[in-house]
C-alpha positions in Angstrom: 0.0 0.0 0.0 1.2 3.7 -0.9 -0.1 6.9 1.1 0.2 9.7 3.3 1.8 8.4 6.8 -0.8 7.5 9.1 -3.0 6.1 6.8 -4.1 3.0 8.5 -4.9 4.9 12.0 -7.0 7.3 9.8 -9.2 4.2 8.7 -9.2 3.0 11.6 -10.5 6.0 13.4 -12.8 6.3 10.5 -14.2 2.7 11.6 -14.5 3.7 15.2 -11.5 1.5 16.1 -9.0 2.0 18.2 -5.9 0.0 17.8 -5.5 -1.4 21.3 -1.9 -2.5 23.5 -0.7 -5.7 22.4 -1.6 -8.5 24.2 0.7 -9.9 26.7 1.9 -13.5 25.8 -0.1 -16.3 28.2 3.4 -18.6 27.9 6.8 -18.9 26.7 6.3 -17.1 23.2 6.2 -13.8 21.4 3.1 -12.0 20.1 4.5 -11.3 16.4 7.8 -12.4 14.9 9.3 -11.2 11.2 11.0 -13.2 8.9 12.1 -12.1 5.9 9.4 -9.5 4.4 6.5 -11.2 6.5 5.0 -11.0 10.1 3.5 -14.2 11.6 1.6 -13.6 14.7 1.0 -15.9 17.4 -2.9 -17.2 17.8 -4.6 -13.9 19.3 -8.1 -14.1 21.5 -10.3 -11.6 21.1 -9.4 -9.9 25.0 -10.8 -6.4 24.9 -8.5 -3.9 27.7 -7.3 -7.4 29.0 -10.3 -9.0 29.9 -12.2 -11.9 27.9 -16.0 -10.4 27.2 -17.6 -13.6 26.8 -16.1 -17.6 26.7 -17.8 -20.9 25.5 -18.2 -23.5 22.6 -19.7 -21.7 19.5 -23.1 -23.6 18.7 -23.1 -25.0 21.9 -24.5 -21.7 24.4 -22.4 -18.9 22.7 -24.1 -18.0 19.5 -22.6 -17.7 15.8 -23.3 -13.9 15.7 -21.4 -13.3 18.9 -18.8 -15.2 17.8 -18.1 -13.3 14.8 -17.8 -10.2 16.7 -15.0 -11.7 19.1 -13.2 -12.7 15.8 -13.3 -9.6 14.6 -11.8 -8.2 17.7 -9.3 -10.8 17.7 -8.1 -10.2 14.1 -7.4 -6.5 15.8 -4.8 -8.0 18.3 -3.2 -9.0 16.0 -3.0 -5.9 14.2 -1.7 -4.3 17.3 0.5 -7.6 17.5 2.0 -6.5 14.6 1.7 -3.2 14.8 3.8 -3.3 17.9 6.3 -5.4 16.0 6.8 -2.8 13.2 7.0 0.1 15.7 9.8 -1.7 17.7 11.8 -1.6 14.5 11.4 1.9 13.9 11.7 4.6 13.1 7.9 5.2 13.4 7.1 4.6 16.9 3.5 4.2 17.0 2.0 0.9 16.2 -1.0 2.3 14.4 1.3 4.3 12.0 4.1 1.7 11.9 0.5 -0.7 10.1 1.4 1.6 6.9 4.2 -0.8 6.3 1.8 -3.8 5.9 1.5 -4.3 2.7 -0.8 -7.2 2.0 -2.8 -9.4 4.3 -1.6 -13.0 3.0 -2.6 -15.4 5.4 -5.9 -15.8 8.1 -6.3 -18.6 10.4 -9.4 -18.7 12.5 -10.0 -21.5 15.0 -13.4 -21.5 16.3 -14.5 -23.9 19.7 -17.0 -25.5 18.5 -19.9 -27.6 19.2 -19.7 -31.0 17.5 -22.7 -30.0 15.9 -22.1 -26.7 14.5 -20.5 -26.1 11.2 -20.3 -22.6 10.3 -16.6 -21.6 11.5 -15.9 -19.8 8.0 -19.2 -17.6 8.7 -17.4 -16.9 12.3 -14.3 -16.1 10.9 -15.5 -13.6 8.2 -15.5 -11.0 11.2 -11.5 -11.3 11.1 -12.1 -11.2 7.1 -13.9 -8.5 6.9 -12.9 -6.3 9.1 -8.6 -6.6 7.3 -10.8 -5.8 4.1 -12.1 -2.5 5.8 -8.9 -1.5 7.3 -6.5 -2.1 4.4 -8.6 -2.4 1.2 -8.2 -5.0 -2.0 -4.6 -5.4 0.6 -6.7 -7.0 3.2 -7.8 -9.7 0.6 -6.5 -13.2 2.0 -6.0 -16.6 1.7 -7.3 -18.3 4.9 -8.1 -21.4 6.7 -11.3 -21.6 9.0 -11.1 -24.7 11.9 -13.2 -26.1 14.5 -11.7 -27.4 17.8 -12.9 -28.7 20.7 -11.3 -25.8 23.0 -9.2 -23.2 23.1 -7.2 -21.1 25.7 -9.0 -19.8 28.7 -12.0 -21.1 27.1 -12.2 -18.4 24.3 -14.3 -19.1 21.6 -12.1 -17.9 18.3 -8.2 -17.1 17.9 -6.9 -15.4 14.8 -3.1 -15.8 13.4 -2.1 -13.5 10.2 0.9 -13.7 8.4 1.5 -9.9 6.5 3.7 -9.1 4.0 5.4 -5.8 5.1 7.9 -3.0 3.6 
């Protein structure tokens, strides 16, 4: 992507969004790591200042709708996972900013707890989708994979990894 500086904190203002900290790591990892021209972030749940909003088995209590909204907030940690990244690098400093150096989304996997029954994980997952369309245009356009599992950290009920290409 070309553009004025600050292009991707513009759109995200412009979506109401705020990009938020990065998320601390649970265990012995990192939350973003660059190799080469890309950034692969770890799995990222969809914590909102910290705290998990809602937890459970998709299909199975927690509805498909709600879902979708946590996996759109997740897909935005990892944003600010690599966000973070970029800004440590310099010589922009803010993570929001340092996002102008993304340029294409290449890779989405969502994992979804599931019920056994339920079978709509790429509907979930369209909320990370869609929401790295809006923020970075025919960039945010991706290949991606969309799994069910049985569970997932602290009971969340989607985690998002992205893999970037950057400048």
């Amino acid at each position: 992507m070309s553009g004025a500086e600050g292009r991707v904190a513009a759109r995200l203002a412009e979506l109401g969004l705020t990009l938020p900290a990065a998320a601390a790591p649970l265990a012995a990892y990192v939350p973003a790591v660059r190799s080469g021209a890309h950034v692969w972030t770890s799995g990222q749940l969809p914590f909102v200042e910290g705290v998990m909003p809602t937890t459970g088995k998709v299909g199975g209590g927690l509805d498909a709708e709600t879902a979708t909204t946590l996996a759109r907030t997740a897909a935005l940690n990892a944003l600010a996972a690599v966000g973070a990244l970029l800004a440590s690098e310099g010589p922009v400093t803010d993570p929001a900013t340092a996002l102008d150096r993304v340029r294409r989304v290449v890779k989405v996997v969502g994992f979804v707890a599931s019920d056994p029954a339920f079978t709509g994980q790429p509907a979930v997952v369209n909320g990370a989708s869609l929401l790295l369309h809006e923020v970075f245009g025919e960039a945010g356009v991706h290949a991606r994979s969309a799994v069910g599992v049985a569970a997932l950290p602290l009971d969340a009920a989607v985690e998002i990894e992205l893999v970037v290409e950057v400048d």
